[in-house]
C-alpha positions as CSV (number, residue, x, y, z in Angstrom):
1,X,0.0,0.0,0.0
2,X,1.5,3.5,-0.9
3,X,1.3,5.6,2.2
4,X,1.7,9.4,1.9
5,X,4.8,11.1,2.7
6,X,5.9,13.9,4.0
7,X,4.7,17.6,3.2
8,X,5.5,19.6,0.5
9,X,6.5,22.4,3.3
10,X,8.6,19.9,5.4
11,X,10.6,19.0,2.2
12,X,11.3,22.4,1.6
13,X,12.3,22.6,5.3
14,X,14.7,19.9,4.7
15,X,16.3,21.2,2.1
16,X,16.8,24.7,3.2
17,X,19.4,22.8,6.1
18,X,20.9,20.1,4.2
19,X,21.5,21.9,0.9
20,X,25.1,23.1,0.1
21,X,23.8,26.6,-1.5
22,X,25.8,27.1,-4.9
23,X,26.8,30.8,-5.4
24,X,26.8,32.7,-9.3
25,X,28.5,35.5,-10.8
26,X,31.3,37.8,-9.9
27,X,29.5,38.8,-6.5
28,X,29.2,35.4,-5.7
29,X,25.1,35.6,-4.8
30,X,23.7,32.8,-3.5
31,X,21.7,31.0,-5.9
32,X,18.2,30.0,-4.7
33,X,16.8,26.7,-3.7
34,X,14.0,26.5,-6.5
35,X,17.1,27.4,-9.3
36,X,19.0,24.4,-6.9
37,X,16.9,21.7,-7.6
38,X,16.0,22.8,-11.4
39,X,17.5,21.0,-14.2
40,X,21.3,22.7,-15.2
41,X,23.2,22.1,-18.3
42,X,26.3,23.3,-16.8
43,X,29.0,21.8,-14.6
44,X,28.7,21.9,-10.5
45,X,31.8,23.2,-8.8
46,X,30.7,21.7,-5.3
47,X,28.1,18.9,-3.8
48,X,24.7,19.5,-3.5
49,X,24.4,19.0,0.0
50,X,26.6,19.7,2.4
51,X,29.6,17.3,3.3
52,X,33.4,17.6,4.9
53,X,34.6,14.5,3.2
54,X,37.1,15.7,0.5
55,X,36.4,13.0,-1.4
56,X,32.7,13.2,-1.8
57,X,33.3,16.7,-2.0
58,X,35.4,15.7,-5.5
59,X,33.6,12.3,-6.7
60,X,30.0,14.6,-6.5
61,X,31.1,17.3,-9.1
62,X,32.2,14.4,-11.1
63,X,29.6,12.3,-10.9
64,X,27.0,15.2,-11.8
65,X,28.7,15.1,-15.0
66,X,27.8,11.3,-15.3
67,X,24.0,11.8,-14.4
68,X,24.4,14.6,-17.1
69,X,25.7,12.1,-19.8
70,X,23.6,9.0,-18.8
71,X,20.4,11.7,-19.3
72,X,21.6,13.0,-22.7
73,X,22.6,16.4,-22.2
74,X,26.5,15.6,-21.8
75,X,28.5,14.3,-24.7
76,X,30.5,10.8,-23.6
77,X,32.4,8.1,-25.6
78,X,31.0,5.7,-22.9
79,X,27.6,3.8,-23.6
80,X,24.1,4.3,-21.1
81,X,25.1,1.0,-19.7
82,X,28.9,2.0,-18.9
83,X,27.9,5.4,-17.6
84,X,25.3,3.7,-15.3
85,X,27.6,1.0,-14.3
86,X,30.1,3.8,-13.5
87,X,27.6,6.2,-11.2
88,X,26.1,3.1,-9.4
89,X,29.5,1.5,-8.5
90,X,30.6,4.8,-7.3
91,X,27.4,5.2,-4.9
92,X,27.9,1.6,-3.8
93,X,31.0,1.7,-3.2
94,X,30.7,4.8,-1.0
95,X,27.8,5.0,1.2
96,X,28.3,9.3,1.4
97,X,27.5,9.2,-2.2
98,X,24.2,7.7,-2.3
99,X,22.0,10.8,-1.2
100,X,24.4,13.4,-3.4
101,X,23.2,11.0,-6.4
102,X,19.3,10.7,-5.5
103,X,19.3,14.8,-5.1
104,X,21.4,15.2,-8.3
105,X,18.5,13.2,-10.0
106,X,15.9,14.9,-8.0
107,X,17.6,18.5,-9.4
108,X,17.9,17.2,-13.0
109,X,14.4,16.0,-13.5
110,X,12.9,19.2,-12.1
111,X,11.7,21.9,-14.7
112,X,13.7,19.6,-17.5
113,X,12.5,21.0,-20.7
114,X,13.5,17.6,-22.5
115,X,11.4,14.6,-22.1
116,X,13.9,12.0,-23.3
117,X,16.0,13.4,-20.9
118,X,13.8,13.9,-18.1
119,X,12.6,9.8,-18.8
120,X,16.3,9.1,-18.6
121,X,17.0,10.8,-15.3
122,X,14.0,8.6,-14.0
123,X,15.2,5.6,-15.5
124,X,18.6,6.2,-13.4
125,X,17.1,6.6,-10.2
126,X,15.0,3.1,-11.1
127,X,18.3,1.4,-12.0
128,X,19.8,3.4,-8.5
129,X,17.6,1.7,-6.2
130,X,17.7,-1.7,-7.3
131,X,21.7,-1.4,-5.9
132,X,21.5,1.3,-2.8
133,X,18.5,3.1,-0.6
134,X,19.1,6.7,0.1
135,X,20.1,7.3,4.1
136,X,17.0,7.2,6.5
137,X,16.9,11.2,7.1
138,X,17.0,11.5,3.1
139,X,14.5,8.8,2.3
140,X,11.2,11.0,3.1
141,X,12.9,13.7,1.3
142,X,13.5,11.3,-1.9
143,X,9.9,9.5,-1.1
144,X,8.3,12.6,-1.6
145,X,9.2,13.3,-4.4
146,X,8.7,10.2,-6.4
147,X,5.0,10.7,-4.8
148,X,4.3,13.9,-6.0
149,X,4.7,12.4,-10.1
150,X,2.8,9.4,-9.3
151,X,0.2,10.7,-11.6
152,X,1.8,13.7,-13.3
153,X,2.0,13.4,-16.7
154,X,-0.7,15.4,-17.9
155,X,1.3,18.4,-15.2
156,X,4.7,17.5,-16.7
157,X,3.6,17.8,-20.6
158,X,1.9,20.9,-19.6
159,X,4.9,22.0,-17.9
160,X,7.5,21.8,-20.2
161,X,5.3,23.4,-22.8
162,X,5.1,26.4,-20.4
163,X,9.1,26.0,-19.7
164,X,9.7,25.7,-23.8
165,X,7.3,29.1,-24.2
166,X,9.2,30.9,-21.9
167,X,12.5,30.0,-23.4
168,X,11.6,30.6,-26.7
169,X,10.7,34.2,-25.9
170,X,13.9,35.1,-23.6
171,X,15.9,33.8,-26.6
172,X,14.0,34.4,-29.8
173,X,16.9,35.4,-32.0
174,X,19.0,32.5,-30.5
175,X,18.3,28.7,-31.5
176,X,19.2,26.0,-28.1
177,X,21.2,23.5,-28.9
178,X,19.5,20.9,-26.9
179,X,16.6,19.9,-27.7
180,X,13.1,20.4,-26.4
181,X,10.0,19.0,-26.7
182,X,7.5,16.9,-24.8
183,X,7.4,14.4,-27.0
184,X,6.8,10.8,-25.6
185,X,10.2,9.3,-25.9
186,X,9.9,6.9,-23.7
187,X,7.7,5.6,-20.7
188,X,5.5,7.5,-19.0
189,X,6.9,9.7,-15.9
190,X,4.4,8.4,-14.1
191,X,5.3,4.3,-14.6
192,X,8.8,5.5,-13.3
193,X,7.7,7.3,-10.6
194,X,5.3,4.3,-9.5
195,X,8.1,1.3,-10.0
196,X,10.4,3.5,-7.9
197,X,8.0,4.1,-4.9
198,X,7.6,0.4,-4.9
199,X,11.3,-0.2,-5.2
200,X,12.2,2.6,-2.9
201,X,9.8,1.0,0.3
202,X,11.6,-2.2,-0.2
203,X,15.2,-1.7,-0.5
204,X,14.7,0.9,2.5
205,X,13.7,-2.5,4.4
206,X,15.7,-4.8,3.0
207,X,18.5,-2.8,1.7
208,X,20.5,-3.3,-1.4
209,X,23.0,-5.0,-3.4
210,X,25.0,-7.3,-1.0
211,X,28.3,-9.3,-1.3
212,X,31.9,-8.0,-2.0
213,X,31.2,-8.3,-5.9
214,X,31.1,-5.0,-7.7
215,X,27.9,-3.9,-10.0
216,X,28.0,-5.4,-13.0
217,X,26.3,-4.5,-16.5
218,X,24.1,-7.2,-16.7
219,X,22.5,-6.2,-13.3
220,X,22.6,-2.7,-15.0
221,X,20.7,-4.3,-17.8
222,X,18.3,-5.8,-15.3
223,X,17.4,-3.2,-13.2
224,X,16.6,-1.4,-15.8
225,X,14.1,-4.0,-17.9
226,X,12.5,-4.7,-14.1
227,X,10.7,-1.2,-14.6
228,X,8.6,-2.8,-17.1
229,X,9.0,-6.4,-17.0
230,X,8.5,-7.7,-13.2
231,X,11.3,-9.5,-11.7
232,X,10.3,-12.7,-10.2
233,X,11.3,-11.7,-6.9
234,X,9.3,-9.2,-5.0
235,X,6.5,-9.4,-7.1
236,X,2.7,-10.8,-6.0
237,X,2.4,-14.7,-6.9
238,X,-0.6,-14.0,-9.2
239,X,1.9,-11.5,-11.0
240,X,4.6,-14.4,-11.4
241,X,1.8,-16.8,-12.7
242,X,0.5,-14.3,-15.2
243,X,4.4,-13.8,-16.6
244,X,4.8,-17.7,-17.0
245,X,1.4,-18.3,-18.4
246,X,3.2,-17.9,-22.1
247,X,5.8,-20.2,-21.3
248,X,4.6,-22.8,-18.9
249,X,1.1,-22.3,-19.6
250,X,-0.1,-25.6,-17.6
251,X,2.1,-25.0,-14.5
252,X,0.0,-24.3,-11.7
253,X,3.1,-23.5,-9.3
254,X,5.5,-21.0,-9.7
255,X,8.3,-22.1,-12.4
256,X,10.8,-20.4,-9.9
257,X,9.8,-22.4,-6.6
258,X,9.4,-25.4,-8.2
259,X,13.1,-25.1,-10.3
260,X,15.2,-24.0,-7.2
261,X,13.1,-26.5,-4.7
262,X,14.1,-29.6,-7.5
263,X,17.6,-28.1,-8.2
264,X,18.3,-28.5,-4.0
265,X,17.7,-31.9,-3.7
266,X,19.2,-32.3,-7.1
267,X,22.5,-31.8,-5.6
268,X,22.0,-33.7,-2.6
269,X,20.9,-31.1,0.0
270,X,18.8,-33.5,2.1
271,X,22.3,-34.9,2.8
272,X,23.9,-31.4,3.3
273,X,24.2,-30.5,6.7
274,X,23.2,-27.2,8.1
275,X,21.0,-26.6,4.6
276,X,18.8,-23.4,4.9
277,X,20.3,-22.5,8.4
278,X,24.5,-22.3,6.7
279,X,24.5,-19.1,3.9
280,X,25.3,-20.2,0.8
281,X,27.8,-17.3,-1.0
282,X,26.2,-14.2,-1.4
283,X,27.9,-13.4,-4.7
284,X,27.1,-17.1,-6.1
285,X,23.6,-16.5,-5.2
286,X,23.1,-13.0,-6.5
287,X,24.5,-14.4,-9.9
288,X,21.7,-17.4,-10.1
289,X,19.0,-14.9,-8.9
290,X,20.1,-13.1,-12.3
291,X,20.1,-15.8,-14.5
292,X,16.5,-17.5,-12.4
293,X,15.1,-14.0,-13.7
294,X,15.5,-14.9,-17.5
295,X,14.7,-18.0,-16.8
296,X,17.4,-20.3,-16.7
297,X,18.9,-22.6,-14.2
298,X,22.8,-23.2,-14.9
299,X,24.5,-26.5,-14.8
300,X,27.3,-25.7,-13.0
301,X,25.7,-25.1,-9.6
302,X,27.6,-27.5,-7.0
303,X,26.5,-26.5,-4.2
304,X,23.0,-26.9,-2.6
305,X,23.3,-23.7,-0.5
306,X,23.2,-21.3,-3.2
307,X,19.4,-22.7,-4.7
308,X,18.2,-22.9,-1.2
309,X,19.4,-19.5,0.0
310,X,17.8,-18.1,-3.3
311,X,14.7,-20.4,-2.5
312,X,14.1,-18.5,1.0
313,X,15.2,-15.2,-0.6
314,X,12.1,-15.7,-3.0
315,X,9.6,-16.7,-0.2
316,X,10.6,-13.8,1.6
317,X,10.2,-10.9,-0.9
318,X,6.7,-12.0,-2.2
319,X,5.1,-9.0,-2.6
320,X,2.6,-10.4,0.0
321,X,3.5,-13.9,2.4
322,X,2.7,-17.3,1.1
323,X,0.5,-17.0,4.0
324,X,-1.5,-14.1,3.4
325,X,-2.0,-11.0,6.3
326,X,-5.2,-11.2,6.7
327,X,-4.6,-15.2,8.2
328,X,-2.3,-14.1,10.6
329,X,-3.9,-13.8,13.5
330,X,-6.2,-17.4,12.6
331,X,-2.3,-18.8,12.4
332,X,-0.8,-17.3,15.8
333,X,-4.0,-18.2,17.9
334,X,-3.8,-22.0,16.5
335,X,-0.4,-22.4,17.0
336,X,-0.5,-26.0,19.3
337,X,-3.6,-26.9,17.7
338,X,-2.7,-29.5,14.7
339,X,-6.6,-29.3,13.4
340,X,-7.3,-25.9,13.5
341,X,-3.5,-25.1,12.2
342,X,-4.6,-27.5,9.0
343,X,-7.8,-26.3,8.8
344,X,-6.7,-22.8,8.3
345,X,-4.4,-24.1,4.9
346,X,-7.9,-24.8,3.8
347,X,-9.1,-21.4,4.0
348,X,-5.8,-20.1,1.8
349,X,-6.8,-18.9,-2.0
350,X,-5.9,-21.8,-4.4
351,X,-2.4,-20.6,-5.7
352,X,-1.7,-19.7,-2.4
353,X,-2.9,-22.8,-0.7
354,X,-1.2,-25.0,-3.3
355,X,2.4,-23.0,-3.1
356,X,2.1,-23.3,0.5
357,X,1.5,-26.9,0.2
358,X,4.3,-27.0,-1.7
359,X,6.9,-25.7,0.5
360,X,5.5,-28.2,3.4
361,X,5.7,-31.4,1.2
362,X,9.1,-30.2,-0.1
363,X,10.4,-29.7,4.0
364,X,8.5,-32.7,5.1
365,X,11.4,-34.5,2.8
366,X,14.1,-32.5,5.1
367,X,12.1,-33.8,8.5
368,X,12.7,-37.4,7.6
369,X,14.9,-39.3,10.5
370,X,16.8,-40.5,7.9
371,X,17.7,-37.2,6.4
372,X,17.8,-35.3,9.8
373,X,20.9,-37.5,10.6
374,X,22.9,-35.8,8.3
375,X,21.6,-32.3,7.6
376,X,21.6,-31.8,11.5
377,X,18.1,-29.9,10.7
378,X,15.1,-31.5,12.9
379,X,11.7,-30.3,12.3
380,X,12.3,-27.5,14.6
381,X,14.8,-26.2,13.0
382,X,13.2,-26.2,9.8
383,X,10.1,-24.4,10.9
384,X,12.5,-21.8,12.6
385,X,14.7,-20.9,9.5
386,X,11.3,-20.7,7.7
387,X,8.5,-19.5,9.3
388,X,9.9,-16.0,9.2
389,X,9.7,-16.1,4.9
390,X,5.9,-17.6,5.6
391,X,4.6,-15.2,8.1
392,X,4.9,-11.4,8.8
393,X,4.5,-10.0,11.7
394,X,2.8,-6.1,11.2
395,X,3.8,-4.8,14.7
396,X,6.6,-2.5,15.5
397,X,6.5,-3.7,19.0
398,X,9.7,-5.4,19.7
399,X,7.9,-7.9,22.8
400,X,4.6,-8.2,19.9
401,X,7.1,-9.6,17.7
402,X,9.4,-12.0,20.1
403,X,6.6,-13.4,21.3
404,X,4.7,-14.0,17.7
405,X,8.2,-15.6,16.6
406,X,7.4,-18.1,18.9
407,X,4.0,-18.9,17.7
408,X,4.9,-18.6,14.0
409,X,7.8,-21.3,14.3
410,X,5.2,-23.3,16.0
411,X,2.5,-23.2,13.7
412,X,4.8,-24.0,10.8
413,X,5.8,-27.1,13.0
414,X,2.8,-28.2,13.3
415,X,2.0,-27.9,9.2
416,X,5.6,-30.0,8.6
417,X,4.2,-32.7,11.6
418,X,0.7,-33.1,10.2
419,X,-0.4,-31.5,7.3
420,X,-1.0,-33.8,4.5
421,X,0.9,-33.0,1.1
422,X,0.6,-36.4,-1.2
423,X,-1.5,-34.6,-3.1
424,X,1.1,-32.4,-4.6
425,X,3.4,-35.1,-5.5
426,X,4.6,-34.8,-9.3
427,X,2.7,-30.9,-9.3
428,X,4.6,-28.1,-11.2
């Protein structure tokens, strides 16, 4: 659910204190906040907002002249993909960069008389926060924002047509050299605006990239085609059903739970001890969540940590819980009662209800004496490592959500103990 941000007023508030006010002209005047955050075809001889690190003091200025090039208005040798990979490895690489970038692209898609370039500068702040949030004093800043062009492309066009006028007055006998129109050169501001709200509520939770491998330009790539093609992680299960109906059109489970459950015990992780509770590498798995989005499973996986660590990663970013919210409280209040705890897998929507049985059948495999010998991973540890990617607790109250911990790791237990799955043997 989008929830409103902050005020147009308390934004302005925010900048007035954390903007590093540029100065113009021989008298060095100050130049204003509005003229701050409008679009600037020129260079920028100091960050945005304020800083004492030399260094981001240096990178900013040049990395202002990346956001310039990726967006069109700055000649570069380097390709969109190269100039992205560049700013986002930067920002990743140095945490003090990542709210100097998201007000750089805040600046350059305001009053921008170019809608190619404007739908660029959106695209990079898409591609942005697939790899980094913005810092949690910037993020209602940056959240505002985004909302206020959630359904402003009727504003924008009329906008720039008002910004073009005005230009075309003030320099009548001149011709710009850049162009402007408000053509539609590419998506709508709006479908930006809305992917990156979504994106910008989850990697605030979740955070971003992870591992000690840089950015590369296929997760460039990736990020970017997620703004119109859903990924299959962190998207609603009726989404992922509707994106595999062309290809697996009589699968009535997920392609990707089914592919990285069968790829686990595939490399003999029934037998692997400490599987879902040991990490498999972070890097290794970020690469097979990139090649599980284009669907494709590589031969060369060896080691059953890496599906299975992606497997939990994809239960857990559902865009809603296998076990939907509105169940949670049926689920915590039957949690030592085997019947009721069954009975309320009964009440699940179908694709929810079979994806849930699913995962049960798939750990009751795991919860076999024979296999628990080895993988050191008893039924209670199971429903521990899982229940969390199954169930979310809503409350912010740290004793609320010890204590439903508790309960959830129960009711999963009693689900792996005596819920009946045969039904979903040989189901994709």
């Amino acid at each position: 659910t989008l929830r409103k941000p902050v005020s147009q007023s308390s934004m302005a508030d925010w900048a007035s204190k954390n903007l590093n006010m540029h100065t113009q002209g021989i008298f060095r005047r100050r130049i204003s906040i509005s003229n701050m955050l409008s679009w600037n075809g020129g260079s920028i001889k100091k960050p945005m907002l304020i800083t004492s690190n030399r260094t981001i003091k240096k990178e900013a200025c040049e990395m202002f002249k990346l956001v310039q090039s990726y967006m069109g208005d700055r000649q570069t040798r380097m390709d969109r993909n190269h100039v992205a990979l560049v700013t986002v490895t930067k920002c990743w690489s140095m945490q003090g960069l990542r709210d100097e970038l998201y007000i750089q692209l805040i600046r350059q898609t305001t009053d921008n008389t170019c809608y190619r370039s404007l739908a660029w500068g959106w695209e990079l702040m898409a591609i942005s926060l697939a790899f980094f949030s913005p810092s949690p004093k910037f993020q209602s800043y940056l959240e505002g924002y985004i909302y206020r062009h959630l359904d402003s492309d009727e504003n924008i066009a009329q906008r720039i047509k008002e910004l073009v006028d005005l230009k075309t007055k003030k320099n009548s006998k001149s011709r710009k050299k850049r162009k402007q129109n408000s053509e539609d050169e590419g998506l709508p501001i709006s479908t930006y605006a809305k992917y990156c709200y979504r994106k910008l509520q989850k990697v605030a939770v979740t955070g971003g990239k992870k591992g000690l491998r840089k950015p590369t330009v296929e997760e460039i790539m990736h990020a970017r085609n997620a703004i119109v093609t859903p990924s299959l992680f962190g998207s609603s299960l009726e989404e992922i059903m509707l994106r595999q109906q062309d290809m697996y059109p009589g699968n009535k489970l997920p392609w990707v739970q089914t592919q990285l459950s069968q790829q686990v015990l595939a490399l003999g992780g029934e037998q692997t001890e400490g599987i879902f509770r040991i990490p498999g590498d972070i890097d290794e798995v970020n690469a097979l969540k990139l090649q599980v989005d284009q669907w494709r499973i590589p031969s060369s996986l060896s080691d059953p940590n890496i599906p299975a660590s992606l497997l939990k990663l994809w239960y857990r970013e559902l865009e809603e819980p296998v076990i939907p919210q509105q169940f949670y409280k049926e689920c915590i209040s039957n949690y030592e009662n085997p019947d009721a705890a069954v009975a309320v897998v009964q009440l699940l929507p179908e694709l929810n209800r079979l994806v849930l049985c699913y995962l049960i059948h798939f750990l009751q495999i795991f919860a076999q004496p024979s296999n628990v010998g080895r993988t050191k991973m008893d039924v209670n540890n199971l429903a521990m490592v899982m229940a969390p990617n199954c169930l979310r607790c809503q409350s912010d109250d740290p004793r609320v959500i010890f204590e439903n911990t508790r309960k959830e790791m129960s009711f999963l237990r009693m689900l792996i103990v005596h819920l009946d799955t045969s039904f979903i043997k040989g189901l994709v």
